[in-house]
C-alpha positions as CSV (number, residue, x, y, z in Angstrom):
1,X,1.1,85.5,37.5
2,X,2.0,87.5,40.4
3,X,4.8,89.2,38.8
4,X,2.7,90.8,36.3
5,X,-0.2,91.5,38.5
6,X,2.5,93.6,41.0
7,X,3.7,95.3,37.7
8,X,0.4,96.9,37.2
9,X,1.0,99.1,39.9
10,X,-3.2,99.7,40.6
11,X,-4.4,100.2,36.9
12,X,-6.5,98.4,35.0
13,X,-6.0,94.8,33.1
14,X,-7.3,91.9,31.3
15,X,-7.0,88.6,31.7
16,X,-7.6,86.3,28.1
17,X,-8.4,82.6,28.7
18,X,-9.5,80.5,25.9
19,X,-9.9,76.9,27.3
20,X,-7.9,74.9,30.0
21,X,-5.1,73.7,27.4
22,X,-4.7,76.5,25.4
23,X,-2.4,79.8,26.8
24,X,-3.3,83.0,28.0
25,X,-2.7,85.9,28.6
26,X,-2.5,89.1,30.9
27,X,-2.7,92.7,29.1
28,X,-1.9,95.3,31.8
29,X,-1.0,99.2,31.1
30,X,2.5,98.5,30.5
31,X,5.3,97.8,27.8
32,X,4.8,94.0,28.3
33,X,2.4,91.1,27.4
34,X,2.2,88.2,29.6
35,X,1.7,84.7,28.9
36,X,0.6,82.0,30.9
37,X,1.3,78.6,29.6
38,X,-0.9,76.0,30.9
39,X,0.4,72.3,31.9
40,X,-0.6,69.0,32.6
41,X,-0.5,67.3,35.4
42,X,-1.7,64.3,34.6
């Protein structure tokens, strides 16, 4: 997550969460769309 939060460079974003087990995502003002897969550690 701290890749894309460095990419942003200062502009605005959005973080998408759904539930714990399901993936999200972080939308920031650039060509790419990250996801964030969640896992268990159980």
């Amino acid at each position: 997550m701290s890749g894309s939060v460095a990419a942003s460079q200062g502009s605005d974003g959005f973080l998408e969460l759904s539930d714990e087990l399901s993936p999200g995502s972080v939308k920031v003002n650039t060509p790419f769309h990250y996801v964030l897969m969640p896992m268990r550690m159980s």
